[in-house]
C-alpha positions as CSV (number, residue, x, y, z in Angstrom):
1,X,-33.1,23.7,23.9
2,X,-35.1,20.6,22.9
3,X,-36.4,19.6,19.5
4,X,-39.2,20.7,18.1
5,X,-42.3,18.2,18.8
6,X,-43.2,18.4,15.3
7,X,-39.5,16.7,14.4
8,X,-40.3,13.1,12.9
9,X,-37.6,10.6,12.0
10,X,-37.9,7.4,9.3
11,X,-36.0,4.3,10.5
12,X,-35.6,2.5,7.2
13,X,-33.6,-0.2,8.2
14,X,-33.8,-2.3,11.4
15,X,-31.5,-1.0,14.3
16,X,-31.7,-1.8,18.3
17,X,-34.9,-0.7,20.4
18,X,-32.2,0.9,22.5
19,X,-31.5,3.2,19.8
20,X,-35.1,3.5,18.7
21,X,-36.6,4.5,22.2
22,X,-33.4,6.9,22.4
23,X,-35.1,8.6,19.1
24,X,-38.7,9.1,20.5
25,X,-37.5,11.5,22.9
26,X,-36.5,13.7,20.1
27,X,-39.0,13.2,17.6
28,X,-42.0,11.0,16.3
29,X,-40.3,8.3,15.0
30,X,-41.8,5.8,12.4
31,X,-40.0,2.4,11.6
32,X,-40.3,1.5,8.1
33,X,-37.9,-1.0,7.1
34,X,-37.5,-2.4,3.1
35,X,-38.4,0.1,1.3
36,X,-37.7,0.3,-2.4
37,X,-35.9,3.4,-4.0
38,X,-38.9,4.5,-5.0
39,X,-40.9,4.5,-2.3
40,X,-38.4,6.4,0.2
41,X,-38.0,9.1,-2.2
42,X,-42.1,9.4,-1.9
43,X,-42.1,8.8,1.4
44,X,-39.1,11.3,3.0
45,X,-40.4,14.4,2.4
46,X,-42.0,14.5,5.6
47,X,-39.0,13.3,7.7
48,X,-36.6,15.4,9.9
49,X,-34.4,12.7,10.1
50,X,-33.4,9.3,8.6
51,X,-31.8,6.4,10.1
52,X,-30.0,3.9,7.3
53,X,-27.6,1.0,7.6
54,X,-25.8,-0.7,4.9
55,X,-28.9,-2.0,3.3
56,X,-30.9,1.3,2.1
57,X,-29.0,3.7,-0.5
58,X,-29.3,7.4,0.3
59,X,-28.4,8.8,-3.1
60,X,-29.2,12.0,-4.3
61,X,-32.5,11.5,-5.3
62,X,-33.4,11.1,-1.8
63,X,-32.2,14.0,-0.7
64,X,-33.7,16.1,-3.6
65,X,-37.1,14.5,-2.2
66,X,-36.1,15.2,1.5
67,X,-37.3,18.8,1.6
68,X,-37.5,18.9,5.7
69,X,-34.2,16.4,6.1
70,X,-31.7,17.5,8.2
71,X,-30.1,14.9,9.1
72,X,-29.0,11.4,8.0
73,X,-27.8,8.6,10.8
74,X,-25.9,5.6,9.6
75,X,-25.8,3.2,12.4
76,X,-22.8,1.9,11.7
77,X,-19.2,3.0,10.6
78,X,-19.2,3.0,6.3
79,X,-21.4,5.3,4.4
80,X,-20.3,4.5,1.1
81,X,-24.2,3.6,0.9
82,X,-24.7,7.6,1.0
83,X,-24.5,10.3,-1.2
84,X,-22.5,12.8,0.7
85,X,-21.8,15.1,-1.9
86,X,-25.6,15.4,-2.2
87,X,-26.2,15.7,1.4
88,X,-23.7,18.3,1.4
89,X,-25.5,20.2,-1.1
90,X,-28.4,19.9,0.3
91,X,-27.4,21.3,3.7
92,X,-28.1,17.9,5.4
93,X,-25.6,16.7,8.0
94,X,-24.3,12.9,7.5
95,X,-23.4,11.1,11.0
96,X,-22.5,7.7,11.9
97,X,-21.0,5.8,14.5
98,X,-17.7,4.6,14.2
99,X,-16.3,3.2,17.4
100,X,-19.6,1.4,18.4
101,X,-18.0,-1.9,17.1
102,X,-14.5,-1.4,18.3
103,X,-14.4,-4.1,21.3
104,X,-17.0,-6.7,19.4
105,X,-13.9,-6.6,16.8
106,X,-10.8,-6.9,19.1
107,X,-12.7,-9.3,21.1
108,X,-13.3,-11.3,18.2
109,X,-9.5,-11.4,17.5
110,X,-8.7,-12.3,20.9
111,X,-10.9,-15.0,20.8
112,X,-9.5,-16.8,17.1
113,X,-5.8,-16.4,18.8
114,X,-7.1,-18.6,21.6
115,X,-9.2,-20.9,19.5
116,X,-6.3,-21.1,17.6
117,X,-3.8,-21.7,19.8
118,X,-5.9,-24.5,21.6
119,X,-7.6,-25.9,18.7
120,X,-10.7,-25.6,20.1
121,X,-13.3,-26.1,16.9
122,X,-11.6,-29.3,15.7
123,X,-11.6,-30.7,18.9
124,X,-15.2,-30.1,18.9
125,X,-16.1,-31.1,16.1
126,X,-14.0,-34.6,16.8
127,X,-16.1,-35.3,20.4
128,X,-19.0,-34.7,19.0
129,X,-18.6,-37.3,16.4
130,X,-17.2,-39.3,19.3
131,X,-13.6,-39.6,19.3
132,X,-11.3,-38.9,22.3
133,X,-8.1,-37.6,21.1
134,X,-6.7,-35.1,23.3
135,X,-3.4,-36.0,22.2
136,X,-4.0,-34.6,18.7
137,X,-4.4,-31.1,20.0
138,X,-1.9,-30.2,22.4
139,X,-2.1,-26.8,22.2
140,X,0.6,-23.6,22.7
141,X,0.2,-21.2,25.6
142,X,-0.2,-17.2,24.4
143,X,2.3,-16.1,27.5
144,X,5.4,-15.3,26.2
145,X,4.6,-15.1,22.6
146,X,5.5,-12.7,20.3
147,X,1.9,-10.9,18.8
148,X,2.5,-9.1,15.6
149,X,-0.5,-6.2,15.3
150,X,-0.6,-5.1,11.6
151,X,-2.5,-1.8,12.4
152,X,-2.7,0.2,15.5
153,X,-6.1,2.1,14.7
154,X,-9.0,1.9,17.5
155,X,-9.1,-2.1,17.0
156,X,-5.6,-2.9,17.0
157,X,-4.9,-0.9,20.2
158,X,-7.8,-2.7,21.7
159,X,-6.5,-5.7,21.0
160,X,-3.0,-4.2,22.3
161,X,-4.3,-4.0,25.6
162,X,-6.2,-7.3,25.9
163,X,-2.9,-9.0,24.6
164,X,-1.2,-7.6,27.3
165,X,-2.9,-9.2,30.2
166,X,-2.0,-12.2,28.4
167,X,2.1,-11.2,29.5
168,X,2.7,-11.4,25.6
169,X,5.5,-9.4,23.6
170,X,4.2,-7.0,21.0
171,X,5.2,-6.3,18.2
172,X,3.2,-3.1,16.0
173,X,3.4,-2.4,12.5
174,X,2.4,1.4,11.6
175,X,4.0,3.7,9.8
176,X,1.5,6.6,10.6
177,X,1.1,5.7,14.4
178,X,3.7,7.8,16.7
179,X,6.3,6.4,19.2
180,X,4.4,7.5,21.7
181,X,1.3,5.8,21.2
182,X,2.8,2.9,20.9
183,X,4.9,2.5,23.3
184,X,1.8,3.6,25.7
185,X,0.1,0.6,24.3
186,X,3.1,-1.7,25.6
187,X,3.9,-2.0,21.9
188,X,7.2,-1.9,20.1
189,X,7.0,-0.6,17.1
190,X,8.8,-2.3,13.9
191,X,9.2,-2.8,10.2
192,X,6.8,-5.0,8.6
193,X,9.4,-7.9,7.7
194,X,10.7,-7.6,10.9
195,X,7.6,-8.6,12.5
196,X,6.7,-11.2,10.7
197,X,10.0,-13.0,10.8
198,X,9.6,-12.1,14.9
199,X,5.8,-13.3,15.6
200,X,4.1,-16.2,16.8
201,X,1.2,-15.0,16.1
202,X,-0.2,-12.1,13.5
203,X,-3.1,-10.3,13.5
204,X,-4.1,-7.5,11.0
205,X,-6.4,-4.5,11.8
206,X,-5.8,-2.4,8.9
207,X,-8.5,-1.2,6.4
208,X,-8.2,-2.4,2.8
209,X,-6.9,0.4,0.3
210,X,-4.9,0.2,-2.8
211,X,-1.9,0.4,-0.7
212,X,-3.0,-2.5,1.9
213,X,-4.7,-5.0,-0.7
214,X,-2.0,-8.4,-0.5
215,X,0.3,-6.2,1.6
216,X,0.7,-9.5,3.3
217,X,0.8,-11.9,0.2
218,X,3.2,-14.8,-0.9
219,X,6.6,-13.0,-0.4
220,X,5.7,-12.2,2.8
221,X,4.3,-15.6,3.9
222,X,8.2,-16.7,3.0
223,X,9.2,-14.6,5.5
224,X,7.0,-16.0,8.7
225,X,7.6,-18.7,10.9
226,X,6.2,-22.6,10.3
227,X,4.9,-22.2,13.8
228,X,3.0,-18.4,13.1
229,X,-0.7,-18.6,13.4
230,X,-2.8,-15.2,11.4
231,X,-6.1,-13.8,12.1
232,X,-7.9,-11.2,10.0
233,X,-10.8,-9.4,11.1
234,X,-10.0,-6.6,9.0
235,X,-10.7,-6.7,6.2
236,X,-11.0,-9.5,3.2
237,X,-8.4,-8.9,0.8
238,X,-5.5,-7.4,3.2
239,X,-3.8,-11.3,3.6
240,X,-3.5,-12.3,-0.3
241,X,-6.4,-15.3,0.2
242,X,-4.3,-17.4,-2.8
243,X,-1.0,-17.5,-1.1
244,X,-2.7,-17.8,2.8
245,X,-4.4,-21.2,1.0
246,X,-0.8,-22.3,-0.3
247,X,1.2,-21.6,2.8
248,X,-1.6,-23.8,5.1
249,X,-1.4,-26.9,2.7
250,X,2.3,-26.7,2.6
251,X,2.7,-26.6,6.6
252,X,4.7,-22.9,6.1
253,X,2.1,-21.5,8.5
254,X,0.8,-23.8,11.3
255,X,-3.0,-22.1,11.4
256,X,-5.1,-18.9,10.5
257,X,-8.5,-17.8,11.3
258,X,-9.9,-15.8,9.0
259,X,-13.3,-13.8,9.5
260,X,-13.3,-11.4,6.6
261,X,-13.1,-12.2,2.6
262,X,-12.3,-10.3,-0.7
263,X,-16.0,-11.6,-1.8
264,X,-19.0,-12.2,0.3
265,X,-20.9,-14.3,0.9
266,X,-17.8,-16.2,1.0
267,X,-19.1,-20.0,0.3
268,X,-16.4,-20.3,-2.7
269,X,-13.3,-19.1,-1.5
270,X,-9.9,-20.9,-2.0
271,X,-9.3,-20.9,2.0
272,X,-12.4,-22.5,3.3
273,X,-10.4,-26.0,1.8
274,X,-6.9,-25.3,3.5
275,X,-6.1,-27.1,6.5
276,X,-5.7,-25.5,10.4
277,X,-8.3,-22.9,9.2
278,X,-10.8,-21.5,11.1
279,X,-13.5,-19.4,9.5
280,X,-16.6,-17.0,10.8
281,X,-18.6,-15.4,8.2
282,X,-17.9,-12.1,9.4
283,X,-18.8,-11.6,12.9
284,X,-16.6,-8.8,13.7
285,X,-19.2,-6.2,15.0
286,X,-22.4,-9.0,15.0
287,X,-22.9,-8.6,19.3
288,X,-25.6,-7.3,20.7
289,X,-24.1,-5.0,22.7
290,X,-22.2,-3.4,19.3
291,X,-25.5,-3.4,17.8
292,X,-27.0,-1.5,21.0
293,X,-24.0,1.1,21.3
294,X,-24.2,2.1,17.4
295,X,-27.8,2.5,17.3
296,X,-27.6,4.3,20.7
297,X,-24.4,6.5,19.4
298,X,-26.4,7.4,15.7
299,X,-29.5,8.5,17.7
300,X,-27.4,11.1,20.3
301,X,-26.3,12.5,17.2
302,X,-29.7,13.1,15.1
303,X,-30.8,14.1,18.6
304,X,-27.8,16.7,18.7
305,X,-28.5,18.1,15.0
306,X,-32.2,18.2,16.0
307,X,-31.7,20.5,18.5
308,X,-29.3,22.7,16.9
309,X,-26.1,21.3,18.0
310,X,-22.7,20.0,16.2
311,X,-22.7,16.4,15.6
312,X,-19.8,14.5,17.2
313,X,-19.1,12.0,14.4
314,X,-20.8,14.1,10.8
315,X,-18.6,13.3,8.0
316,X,-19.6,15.7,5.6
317,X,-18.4,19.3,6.0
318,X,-20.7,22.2,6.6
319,X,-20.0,25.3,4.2
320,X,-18.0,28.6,4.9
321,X,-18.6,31.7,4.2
322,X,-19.0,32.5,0.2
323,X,-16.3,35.2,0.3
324,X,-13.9,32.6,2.3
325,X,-14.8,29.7,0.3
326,X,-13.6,31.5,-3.3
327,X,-10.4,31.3,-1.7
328,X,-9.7,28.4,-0.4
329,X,-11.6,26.2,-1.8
330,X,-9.8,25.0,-4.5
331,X,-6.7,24.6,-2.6
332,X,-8.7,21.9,-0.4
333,X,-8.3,19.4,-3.2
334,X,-4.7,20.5,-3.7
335,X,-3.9,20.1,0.2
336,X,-6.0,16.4,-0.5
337,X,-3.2,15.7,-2.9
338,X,0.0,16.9,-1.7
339,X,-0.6,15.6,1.4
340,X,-1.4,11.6,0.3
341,X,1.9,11.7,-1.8
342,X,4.1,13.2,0.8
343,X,2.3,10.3,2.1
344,X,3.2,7.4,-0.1
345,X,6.6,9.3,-0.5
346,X,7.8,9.1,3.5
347,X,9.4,5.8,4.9
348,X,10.0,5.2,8.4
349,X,7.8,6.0,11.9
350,X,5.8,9.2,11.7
351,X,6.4,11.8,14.1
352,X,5.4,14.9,13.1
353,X,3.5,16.8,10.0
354,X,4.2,20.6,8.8
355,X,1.8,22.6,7.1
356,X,2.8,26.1,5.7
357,X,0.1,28.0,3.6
358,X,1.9,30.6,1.3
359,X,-0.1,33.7,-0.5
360,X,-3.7,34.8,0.1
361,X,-4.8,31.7,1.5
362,X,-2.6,32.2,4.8
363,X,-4.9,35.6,5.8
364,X,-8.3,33.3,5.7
365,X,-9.4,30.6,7.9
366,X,-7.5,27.7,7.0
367,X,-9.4,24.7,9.1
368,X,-11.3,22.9,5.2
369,X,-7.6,22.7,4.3
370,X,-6.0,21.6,7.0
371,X,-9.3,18.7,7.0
372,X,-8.3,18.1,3.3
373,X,-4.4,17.7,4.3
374,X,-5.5,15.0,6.7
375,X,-7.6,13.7,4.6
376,X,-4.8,12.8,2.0
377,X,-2.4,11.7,4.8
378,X,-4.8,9.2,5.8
379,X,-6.0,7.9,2.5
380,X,-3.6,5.8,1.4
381,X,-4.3,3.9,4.3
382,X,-8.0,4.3,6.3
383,X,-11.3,4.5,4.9
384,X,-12.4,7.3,7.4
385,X,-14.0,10.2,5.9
386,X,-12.6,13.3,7.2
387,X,-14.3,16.6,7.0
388,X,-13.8,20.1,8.7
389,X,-16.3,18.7,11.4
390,X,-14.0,15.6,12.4
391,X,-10.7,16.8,11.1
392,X,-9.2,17.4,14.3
393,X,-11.0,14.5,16.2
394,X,-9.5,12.1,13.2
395,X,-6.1,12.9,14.1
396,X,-6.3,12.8,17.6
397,X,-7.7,9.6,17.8
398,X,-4.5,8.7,15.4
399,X,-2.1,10.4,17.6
400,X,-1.2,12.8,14.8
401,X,0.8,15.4,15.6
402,X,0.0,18.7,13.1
403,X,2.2,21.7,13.0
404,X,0.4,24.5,11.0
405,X,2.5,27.9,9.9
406,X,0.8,30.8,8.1
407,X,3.1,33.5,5.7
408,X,1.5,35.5,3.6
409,X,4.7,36.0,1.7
410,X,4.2,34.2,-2.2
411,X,6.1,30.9,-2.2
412,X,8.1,31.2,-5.3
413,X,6.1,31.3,-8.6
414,X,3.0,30.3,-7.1
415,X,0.9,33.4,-5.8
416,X,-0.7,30.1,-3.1
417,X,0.8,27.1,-2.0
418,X,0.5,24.6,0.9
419,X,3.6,22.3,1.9
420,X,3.0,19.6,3.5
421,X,6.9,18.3,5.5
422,X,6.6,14.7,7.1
423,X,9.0,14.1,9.7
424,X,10.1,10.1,10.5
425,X,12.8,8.4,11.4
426,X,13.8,7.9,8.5
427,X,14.0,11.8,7.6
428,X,11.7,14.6,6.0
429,X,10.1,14.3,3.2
430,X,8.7,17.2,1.8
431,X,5.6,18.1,-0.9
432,X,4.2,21.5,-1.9
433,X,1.4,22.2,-4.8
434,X,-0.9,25.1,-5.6
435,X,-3.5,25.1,-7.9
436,X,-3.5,26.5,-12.1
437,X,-6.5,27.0,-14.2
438,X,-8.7,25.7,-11.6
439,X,-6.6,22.6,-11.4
440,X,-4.2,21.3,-8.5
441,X,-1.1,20.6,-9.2
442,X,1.8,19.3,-7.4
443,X,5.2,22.2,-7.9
444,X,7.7,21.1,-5.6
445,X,8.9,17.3,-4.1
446,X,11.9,17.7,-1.7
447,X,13.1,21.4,-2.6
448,X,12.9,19.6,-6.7
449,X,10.7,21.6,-9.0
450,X,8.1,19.8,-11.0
451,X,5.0,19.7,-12.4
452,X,2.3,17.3,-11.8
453,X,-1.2,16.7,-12.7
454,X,-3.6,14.4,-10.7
455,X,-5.4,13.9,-13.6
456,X,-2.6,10.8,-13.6
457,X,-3.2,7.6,-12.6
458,X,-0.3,6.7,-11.4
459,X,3.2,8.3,-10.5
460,X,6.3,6.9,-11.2
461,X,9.4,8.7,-9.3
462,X,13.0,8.0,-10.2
463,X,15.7,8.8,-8.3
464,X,18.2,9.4,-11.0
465,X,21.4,10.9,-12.2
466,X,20.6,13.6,-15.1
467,X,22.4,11.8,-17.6
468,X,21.4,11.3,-21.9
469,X,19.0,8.5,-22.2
470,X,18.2,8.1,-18.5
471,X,14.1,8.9,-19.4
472,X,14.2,7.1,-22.7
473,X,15.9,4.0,-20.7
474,X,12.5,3.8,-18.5
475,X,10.0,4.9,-20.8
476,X,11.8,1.8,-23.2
477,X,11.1,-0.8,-20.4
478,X,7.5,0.6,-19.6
479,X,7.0,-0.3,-23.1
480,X,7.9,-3.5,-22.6
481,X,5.8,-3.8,-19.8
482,X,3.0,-2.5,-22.2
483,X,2.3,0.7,-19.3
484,X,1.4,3.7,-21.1
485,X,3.3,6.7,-20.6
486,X,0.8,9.9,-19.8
487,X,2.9,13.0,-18.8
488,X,6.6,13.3,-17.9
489,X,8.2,16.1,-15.9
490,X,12.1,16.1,-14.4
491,X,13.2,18.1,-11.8
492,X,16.5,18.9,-11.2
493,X,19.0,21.5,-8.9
494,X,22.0,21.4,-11.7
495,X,22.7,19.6,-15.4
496,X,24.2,16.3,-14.6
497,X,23.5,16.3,-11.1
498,X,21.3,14.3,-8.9
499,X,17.5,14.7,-10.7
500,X,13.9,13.2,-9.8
501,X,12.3,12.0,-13.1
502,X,8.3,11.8,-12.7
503,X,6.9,9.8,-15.4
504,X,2.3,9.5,-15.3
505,X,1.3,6.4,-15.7
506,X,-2.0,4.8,-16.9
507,X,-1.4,1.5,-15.4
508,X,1.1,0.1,-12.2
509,X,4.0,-1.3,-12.4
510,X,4.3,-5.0,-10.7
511,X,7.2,-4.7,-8.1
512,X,8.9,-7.1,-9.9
513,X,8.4,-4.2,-12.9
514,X,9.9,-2.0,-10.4
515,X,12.8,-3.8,-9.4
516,X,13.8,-3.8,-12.9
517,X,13.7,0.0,-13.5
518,X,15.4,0.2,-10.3
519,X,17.7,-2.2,-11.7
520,X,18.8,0.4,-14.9
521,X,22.1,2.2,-14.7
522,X,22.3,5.6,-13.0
523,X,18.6,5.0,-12.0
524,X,19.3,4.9,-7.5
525,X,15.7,4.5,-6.5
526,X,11.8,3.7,-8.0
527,X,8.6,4.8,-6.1
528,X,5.2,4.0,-7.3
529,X,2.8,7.1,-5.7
530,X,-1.1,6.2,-6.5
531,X,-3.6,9.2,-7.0
């Protein structure tokens, strides 16, 4: 089947004519680039199809307009610029392209390690003001250097592979990337302050979340080697920009090149005055062959959904059917949840995940909550918006390895419940919630009963001995720390035995807060859990 002749697609923001000739075959295609809110929502009602970047907002006016829309192409990977909830609504699938800039991004990074390691833009810049110094930049060869990848996503194991022709040692650091991956990447697999006390070299390839912003900040820098050089392509904000600046001036890290910033334009950041620095004003995906492949990947897609057919990369989820939905809908949420603490919760390399549903929900079609379970593993750590249209593909492409189970039988009190059991090396760890009053809520953390709203902030788990004053011994230093105190639950197998206090919080702790609770008698353990 082919699409309809009377299909006709709005470009309103400027892509490659690659993608754009790709388009005509499926539809009349207009290119209208610049147009203000207003004028899209007057204009869309006559599209099929719409093709954004970053640069138009598709909110939910748009769509309301868009009576013929069915379909919304983001050449390129975010769509934070889109209303998806909207789109969703509206029955209007969202696609975009997220592994068009892959290789312009590892390339990119391969190219600041060598430009670092040769000091190839100050030696430019000194010719060309005509100086002949070659003895100021003797260089370091890459063979035979350690390369620390923070992040083994589709960039990182890119650059994995380029590395490797370069007969380096790698070192990977990914808690939710399987042995197996790595080591078919040629990459060993290590603790975070391992590899940066090990590497000659760093680069990061994570995405920025609550849990990633300064994970590599001023303690960390203590840890590195003078000679180390970093390069960040990731994401601005990942590499604490403050303490980076610091460690260059002092001659704690020999050299970093740096491509990505907290704010941008980036004219006034701290860096762009430290010495050995090399910046690009973030060039990561700005080739024209990424700019080719994801306007040529968002058109086969609104082609696809033009003729009828699923969409390889939609990230919003198509609805079930009514009767199935009443079900299991509100556990989606709830498997969202459970699954990003047992998350947070886990230490060590991933290995496997076990889902069991319990109750009613086990005799329906489970695939929205098994996309909402992945969807919490993941977001602690990726921006990637998962749906039940790129669930599976989402963990594939991670190397995630899902076990699913299915007993009707009630789990305990709860007449539904989904457990979500994360195997590492470091053990199991294992969270279970249902859903009350319309509300999910998490009832069991490592065979502990408790109760827990996500309406918190912030969780704060100790692992404690049930002893008097234990609870009012945190809740007094929380109060020094001026952190209000929302909801407190305690879990416990006997009186006086081993318990898990679980405090809601409306702020976080500091680590250095942390290390202080942890630092209370009877109190073993203290694990901040962000919701």
């Amino acid at each position: 089947m082919t699409a309809l002749p009377t299909a006709k697609i709005l470009v309103a923001d400027p892509i490659a004519e690659d993608g754009i000739e790709l388009l005509s075959r499926s539809g009349e295609v207009d290119t209208r680039t610049g147009l203000k809110p207003d004028e899209l929502a007057a204009t869309i009602g006559d599209y099929d199809a719409l093709v954004v970047r970053s640069e138009t907002k598709v909110t939910a006016a748009i769509f309301e307009a868009g009576h013929r829309l069915q379909v919304v192409g983001r050449a390129g990977v975010g769509v934070d610029n889109i209303d998806l909830d909207a789109a969703t609504q509206h029955g209007v699938v969202v696609v975009n392209a997220p592994t068009g800039n892959t290789t312009s991004a590892a390339e990119l990074a391969v190219a600041l390690m060598l430009a670092l390691a040769r000091h190839i833009p100050a030696a430019d810049a000194s010719l060309k003001v005509g100086q002949w110094q070659r003895s100021r930049f003797v260089g370091v060869e890459l063979r035979g250097k350690t390369l620390g990848i923070v992040g083994l996503g589709q960039v990182g194991s890119e650059v994995a592979r380029r590395a490797r022709a370069f007969e380096m040692r790698l070192l990977g650091y990914d808690p939710f990337v399987p042995e197996e991956r790595a080591r078919a990447l040629g990459v060993e697999l290590c603790t975070l302050e391992a590899l940066l006390g090990a590497s000659d070299f760093l680069t990061v390839h994570t995405t920025l979340t609550a849990g990633t912003r300064g994970l590599i900040g001023a303690e960390e820098l203590k840890l590195v080697k003078p000679t180390i050089r970093l390069i960040n392509t990731a994401r601005g904000g990942v590499i604490d920009e403050e303490a980076l600046a610091g460690a260059l001036r002092e001659g704690r890290v020999a050299g970093a090149a740096i491509d990505v910033f907290t704010e941008e334009p980036a004219t006034a950041n701290p860096l762009l005055q430290a010495p050995n620095l090399i910046t690009t004003p973030h060039l990561g995906a700005s080739t024209a062959e990424a700019q080719e492949r994801v306007a040529v990947d968002v058109a086969e897609q609104i082609a696809a959904v033009l003729r009828g057919e699923p969409a390889q990369y939609a990230v919003n989820a198509p609805m079930p059917a009514p009767e199935t939905f009443s079900v299991i809908g509100p556990y989606i949420e709830a498997a969202a949840v459970v699954a990003s603490v047992a998350t947070q919760l886990s230490s060590g390399q991933l290995s496997e995940v076990e889902v069991v549903y319990n109750g009613e929900i086990a005799l329906h079609d489970t695939t929205l909550i098994r996309a909402g379970v992945i969807r919490g593993l993941l977001k602690p750590i990726s921006e990637e918006h998962v749906t039940i249209v790129n669930a599976n593909i989402v963990a594939e492409r991670r190397g995630l390895r899902i076990v699913e189970r299915h007993d009707p039988e009630v789990a305990d009190a709860a007449p539904n419940q989904v457990t979500v059991r994360i195997l590492t090396r470091g053990g199991a760890t294992e969270v279970a919630g249902t859903v009350i009053h319309g509300e999910p809520r998490i009832d069991l953390i490592d065979g502990l009963r408790v109760d827990i709203s996500p309406r918190d902030r912030f969780l704060l788990l100790c692992d404690n001995e049930d002893r008097p004053g234990r609870v009012g011994a945190v809740g007094q230093m929380l109060g020094e720390f001026d952190i209000n105190i929302s909801s407190m639950t305690v879990g416990r197998r006997s009186a006086r035995g081993r318990a898990l206090m679980v405090l809601g919080l409306d702020e976080a702790p500091a680590p250095e807060q942390l290390r202080r609770i942890e630092a209370i008698p009877d109190i073993y353990g203290a694990r901040l859990v962000r919701l």
